[in-house]
ZATORKOL-779978 format. One line per field, with one value per residue (C-alpha): residue number from 1; x, y, z. Coordinates in Angstrom, 1 decimal, padded with zeros to 4 digits. Layout:
% ZATORKOL-779978
seq: c(NUM,...)
x: c(X,...)
y: c(Y,...)
z: c(Z,...)
***
This chain:
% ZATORKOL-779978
seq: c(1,2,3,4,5,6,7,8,9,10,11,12,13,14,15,16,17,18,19,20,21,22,23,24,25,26,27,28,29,30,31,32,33,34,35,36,37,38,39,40,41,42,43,44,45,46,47,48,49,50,51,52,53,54,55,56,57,58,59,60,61,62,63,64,65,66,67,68,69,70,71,72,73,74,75,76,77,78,79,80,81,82,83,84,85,86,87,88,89,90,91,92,93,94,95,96,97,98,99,100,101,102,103,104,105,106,107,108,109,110,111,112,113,114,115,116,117,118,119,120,121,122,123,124,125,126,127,128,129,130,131,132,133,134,135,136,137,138,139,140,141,142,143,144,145,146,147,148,149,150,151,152,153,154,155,156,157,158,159,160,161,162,163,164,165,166,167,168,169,170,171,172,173,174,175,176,177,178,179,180,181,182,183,184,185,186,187,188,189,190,191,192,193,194,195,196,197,198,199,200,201,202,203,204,205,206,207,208,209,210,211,212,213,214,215,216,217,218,219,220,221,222,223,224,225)
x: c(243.0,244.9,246.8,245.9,248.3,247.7,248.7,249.2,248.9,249.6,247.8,249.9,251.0,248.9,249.7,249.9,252.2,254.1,253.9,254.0,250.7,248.4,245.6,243.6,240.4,240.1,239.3,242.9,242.7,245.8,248.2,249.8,252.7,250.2,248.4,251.7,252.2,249.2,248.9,252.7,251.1,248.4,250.6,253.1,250.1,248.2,249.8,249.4,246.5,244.4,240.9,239.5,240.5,239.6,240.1,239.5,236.5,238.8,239.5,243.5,243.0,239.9,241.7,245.0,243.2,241.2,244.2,245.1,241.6,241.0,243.4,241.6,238.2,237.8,235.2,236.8,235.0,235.2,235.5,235.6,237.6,240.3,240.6,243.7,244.0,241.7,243.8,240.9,242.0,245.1,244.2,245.3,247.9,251.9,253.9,255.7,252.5,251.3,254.5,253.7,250.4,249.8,253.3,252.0,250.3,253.7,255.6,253.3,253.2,256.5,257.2,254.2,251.9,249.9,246.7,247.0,244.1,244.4,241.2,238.5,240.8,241.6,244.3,247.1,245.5,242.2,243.8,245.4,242.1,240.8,243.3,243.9,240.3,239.2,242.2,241.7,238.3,238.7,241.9,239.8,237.0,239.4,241.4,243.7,243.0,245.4,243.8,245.0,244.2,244.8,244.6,246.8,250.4,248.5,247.2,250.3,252.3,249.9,250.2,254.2,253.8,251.1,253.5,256.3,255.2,257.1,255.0,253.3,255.7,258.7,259.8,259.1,262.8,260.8,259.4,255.8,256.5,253.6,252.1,254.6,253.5,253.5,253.2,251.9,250.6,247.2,246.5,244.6,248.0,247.9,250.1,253.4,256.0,257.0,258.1,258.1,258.0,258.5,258.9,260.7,257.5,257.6,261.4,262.2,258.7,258.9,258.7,258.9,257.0,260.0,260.7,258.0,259.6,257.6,258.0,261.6,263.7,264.4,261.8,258.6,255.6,253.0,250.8,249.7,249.3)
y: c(161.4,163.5,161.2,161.2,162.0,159.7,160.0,156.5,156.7,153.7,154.3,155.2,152.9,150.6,148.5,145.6,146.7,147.8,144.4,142.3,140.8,140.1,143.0,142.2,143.0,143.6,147.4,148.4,152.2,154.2,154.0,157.4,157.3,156.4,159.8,161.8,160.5,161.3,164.5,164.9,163.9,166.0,168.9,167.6,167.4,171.0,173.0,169.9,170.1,167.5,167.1,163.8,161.9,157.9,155.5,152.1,152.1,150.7,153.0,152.9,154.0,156.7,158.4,158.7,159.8,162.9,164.2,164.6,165.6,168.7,171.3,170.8,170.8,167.3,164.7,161.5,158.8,155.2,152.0,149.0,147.5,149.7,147.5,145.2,141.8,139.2,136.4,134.5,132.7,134.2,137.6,138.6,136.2,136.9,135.1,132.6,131.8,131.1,128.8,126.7,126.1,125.8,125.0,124.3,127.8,129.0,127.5,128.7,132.2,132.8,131.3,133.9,131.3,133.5,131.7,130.6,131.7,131.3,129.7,132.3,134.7,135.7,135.2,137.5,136.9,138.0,141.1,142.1,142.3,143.8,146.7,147.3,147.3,150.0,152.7,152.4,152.9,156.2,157.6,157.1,158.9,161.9,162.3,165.7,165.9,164.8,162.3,160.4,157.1,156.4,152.2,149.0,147.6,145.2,147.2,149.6,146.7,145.5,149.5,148.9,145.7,147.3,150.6,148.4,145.5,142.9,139.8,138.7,135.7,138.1,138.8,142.7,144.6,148.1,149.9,149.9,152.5,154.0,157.2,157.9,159.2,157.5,158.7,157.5,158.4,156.2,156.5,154.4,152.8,151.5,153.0,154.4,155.4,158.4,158.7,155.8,155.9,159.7,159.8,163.1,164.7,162.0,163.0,159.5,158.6,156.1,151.9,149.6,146.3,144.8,141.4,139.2,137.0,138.6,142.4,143.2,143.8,141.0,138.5,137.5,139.1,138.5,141.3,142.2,146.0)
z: c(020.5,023.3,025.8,029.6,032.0,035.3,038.5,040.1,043.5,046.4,049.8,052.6,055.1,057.6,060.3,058.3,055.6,058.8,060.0,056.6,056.9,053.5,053.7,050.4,050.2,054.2,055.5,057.1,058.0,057.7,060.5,062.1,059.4,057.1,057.7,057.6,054.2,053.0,054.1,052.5,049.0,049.2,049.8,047.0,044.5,045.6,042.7,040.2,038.2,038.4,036.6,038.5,041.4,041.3,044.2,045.7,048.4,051.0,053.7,053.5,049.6,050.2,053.0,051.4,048.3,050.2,050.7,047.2,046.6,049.2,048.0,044.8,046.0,044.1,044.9,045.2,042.7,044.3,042.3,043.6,040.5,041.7,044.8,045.6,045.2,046.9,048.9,050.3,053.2,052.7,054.2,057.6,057.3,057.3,054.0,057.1,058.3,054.7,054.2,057.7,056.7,052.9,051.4,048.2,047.3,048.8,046.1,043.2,044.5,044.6,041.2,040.0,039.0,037.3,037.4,041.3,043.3,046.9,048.0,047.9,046.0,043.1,040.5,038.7,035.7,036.8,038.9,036.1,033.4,036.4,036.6,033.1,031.9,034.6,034.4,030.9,031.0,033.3,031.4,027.9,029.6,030.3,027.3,027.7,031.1,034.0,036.8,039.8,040.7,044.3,044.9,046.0,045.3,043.2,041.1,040.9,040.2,037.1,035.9,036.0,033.8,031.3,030.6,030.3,028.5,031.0,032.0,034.9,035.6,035.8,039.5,040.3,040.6,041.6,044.2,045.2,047.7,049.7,048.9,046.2,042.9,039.7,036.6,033.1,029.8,028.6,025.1,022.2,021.9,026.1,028.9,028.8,031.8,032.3,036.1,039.1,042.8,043.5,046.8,047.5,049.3,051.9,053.1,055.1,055.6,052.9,052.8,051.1,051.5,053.3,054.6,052.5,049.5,046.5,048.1,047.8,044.5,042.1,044.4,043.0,044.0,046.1,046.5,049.9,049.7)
***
């Protein structure tokens, strides 16, 4: 069976990545850099061929991913499995906050507990059959074809692991850069890297995640995007 080239896309940037707060599964819209990149991808990705365009139903995700879509004259296809990570009472919150209040859930999300759920959320475990099982449900749907699947850190993150074969527990040490392109190979055998974090379409646009324990190189994660 022919592999299938995909395009893994984060959203651009929101207020809240801005400001390091824990967005999950609430509707953040794209903030004014936020649009720029996006309309920067889109641009980037105009002359790439792209058969299908898949994204989360959240607005920062669905925005960023018309933008990709348009010079194709693509339909977006949403898919709530392609959402981020739920943080339950977690959400809204910054990761300071989070240590004042519930030190404990501090402590096992930073040593990537992976089957912590924050109250109400949802655990890396789960996120991660989440992830998996849907992009490997689209790319086996579009075998030989090339599609882009525009959703979360948390779900870009889990794509790193699964083409990489490195565990859950083991601190992240790359970027989960907004609106950069990622690309991977899905076949029978699983995913494959090819290409990380290309960001040279957003020329100084870029960030990071910065200033959360679990967002910065060699920290554990703690998906907020």
């Amino acid at each position: 069976m022919d592999s299938t080239q995909i395009l893994a896309i984060r959203h651009g940037e929101t207020a809240w990545n801005r400001e390091g707060r824990l967005q999950g599964h609430l509707d953040l819209p794209l903030n004014a850099m936020g649009i720029r990149q996006a309309e920067r991808l889109g641009a980037a990705l105009a002359d790439h061929a792209i058969d299908a365009i898949y994204a989360s139903d959240l607005s920062r995700a669905a925005v960023t991913a018309r933008h990709v879509a348009a010079p194709h004259g693509l339909e977006v296809r949403h898919d709530t499995r392609l959402r981020e990570r739920a943080f339950g009472v977690h959400e809204g919150k910054l990761w300071t906050e989070i240590e004042a209040a519930f030190p404990e859930d501090a402590l096992r999300w930073r040593r990537r507990d992976p089957d912590f759920e924050p109250p109400g959320g949802e655990s890396l475990t789960a996120l991660y059959a989440r992830c998996i099982a849907v992009v490997s449900e689209l790319a086996a749907a579009h075998a030989g074809q090339t599609i882009a699947i525009v959703a979360h850190g948390g779900v870009m993150d889990c794509l790193y692991r699964a083409a990489t074969r490195i565990d859950l527990r083991a601190p992240r040490s790359w970027v989960l850069g907004n609106a950069s392109i990622n690309r991977l190979l899905h076949s029978p055998e699983g995913f494959s890297l090819v290409g990380w974090n290309d960001d040279h379409h957003l020329h100084g646009l870029a960030l990071d995640d910065p200033g959360v324990p679990g967002f910065l190189p060699n920290a554990p994660q703690a998906a907020r995007a």
